[in-house]
DRENBAPA-414118 format. One record per atom (N, C-alpha, C, O): atom name; residue in one letter; x, z, y. Coordinates in pm, 1 decimal. Each point is the difference from the previous one (the first is absolute). Layout:
<nodes>
CA	a	X	Z	Y
...
</nodes>
This chain:
<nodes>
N	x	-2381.8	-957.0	-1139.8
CA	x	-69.0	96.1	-86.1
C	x	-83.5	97.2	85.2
O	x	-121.3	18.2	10.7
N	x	205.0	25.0	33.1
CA	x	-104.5	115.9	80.5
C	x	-102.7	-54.5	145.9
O	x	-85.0	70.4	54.6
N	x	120.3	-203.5	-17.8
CA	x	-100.5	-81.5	29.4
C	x	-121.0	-22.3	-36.5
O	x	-106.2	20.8	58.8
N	x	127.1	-61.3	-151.8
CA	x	-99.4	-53.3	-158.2
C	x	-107.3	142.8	32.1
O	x	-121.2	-2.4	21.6
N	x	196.4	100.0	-26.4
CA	x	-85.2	134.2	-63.8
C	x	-101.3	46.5	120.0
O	x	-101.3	69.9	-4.9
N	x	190.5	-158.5	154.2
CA	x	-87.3	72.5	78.9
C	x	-98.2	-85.0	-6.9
O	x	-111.4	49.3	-17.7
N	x	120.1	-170.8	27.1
CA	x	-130.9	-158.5	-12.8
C	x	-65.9	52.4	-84.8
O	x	-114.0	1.9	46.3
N	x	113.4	53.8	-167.4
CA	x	-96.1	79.1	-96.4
C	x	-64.9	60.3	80.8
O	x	-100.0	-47.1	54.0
N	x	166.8	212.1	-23.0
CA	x	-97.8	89.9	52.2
C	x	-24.6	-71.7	111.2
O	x	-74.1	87.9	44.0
N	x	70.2	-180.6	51.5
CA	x	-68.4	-4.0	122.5
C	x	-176.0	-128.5	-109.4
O	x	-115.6	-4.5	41.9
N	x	172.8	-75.9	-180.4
CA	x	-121.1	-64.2	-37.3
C	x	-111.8	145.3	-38.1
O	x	-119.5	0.0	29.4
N	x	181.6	100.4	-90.1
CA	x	-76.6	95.7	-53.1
C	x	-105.4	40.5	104.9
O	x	-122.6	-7.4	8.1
N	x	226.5	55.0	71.0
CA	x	-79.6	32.3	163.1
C	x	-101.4	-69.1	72.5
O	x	-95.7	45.8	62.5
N	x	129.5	-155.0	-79.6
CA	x	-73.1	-97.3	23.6
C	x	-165.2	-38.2	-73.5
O	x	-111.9	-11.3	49.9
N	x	172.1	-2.0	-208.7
CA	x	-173.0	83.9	-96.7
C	x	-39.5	87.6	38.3
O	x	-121.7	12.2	13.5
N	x	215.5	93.5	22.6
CA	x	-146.4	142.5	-7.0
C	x	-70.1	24.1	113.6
O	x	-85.1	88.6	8.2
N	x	130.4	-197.7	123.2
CA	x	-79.9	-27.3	124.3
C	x	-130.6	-74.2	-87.8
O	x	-117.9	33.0	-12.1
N	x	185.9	-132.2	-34.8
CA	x	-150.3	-50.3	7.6
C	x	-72.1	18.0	-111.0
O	x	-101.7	-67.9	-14.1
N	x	141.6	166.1	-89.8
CA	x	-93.4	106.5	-98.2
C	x	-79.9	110.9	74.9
O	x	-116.5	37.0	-14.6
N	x	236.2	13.9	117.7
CA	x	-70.1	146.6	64.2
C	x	-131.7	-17.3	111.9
O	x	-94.4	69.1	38.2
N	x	152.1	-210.1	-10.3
CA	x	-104.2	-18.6	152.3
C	x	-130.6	-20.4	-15.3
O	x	-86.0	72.9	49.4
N	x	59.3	-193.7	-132.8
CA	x	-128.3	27.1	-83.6
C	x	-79.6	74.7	-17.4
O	x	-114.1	15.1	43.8
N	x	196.8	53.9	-135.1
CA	x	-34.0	153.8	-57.7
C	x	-50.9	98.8	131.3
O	x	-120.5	24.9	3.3
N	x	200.1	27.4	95.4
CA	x	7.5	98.7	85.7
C	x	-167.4	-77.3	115.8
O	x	-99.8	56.5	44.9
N	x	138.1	-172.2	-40.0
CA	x	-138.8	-44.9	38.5
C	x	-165.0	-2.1	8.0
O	x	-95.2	-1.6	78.0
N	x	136.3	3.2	-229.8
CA	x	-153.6	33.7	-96.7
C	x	-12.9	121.7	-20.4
O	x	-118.8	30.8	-9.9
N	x	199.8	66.4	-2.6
CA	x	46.7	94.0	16.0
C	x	-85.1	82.1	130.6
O	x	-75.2	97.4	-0.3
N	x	100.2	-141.2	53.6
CA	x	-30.4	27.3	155.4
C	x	-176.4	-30.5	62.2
O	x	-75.5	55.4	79.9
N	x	70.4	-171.9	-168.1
CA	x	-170.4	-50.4	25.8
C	x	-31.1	101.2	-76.9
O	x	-56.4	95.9	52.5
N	x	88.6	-93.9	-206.1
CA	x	-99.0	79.1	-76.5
C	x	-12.9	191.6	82.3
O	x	-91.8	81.6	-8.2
N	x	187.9	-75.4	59.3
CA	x	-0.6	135.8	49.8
C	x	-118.5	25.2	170.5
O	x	-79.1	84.2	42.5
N	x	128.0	-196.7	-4.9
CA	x	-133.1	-26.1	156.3
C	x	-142.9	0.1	-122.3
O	x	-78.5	94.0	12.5
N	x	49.5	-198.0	-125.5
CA	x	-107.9	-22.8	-33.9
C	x	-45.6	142.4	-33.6
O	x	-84.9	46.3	76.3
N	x	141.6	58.9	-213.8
CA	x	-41.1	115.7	16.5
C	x	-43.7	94.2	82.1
O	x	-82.6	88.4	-22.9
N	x	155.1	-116.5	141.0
CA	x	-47.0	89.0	74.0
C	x	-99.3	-17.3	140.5
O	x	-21.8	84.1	87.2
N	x	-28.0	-220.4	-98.7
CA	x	-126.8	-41.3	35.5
C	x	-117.2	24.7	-78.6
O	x	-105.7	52.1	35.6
N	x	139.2	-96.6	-146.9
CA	x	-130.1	24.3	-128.3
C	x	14.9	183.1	2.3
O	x	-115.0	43.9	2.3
N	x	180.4	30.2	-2.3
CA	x	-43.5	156.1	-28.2
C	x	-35.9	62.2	162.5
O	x	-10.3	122.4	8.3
N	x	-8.5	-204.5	117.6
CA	x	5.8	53.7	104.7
C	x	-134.5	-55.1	49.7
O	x	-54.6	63.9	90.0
N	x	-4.4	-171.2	-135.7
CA	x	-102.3	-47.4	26.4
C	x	-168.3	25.8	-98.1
O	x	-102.8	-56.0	38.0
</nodes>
């Protein structure tokens, strides 16, 4: 049982890597792109 629960939270953990990383990525371009386009 409490096996089980950790294999859960480590699958959960496992989604929100590869929801967040994405995210924090583009994230990250769109923030360099702004601030080329308002500096140039």
């Amino acid at each position: 049982m409490e096996y089980e629960e950790h294999q859960k939270h480590e699958i959960l953990a496992r989604m929100l890597c590869y929801l967040v990383l994405p995210f924090l990525s583009f994230l990250f371009i769109a923030i360099i792109a702004i601030l080329i386009y308002t500096l140039s």
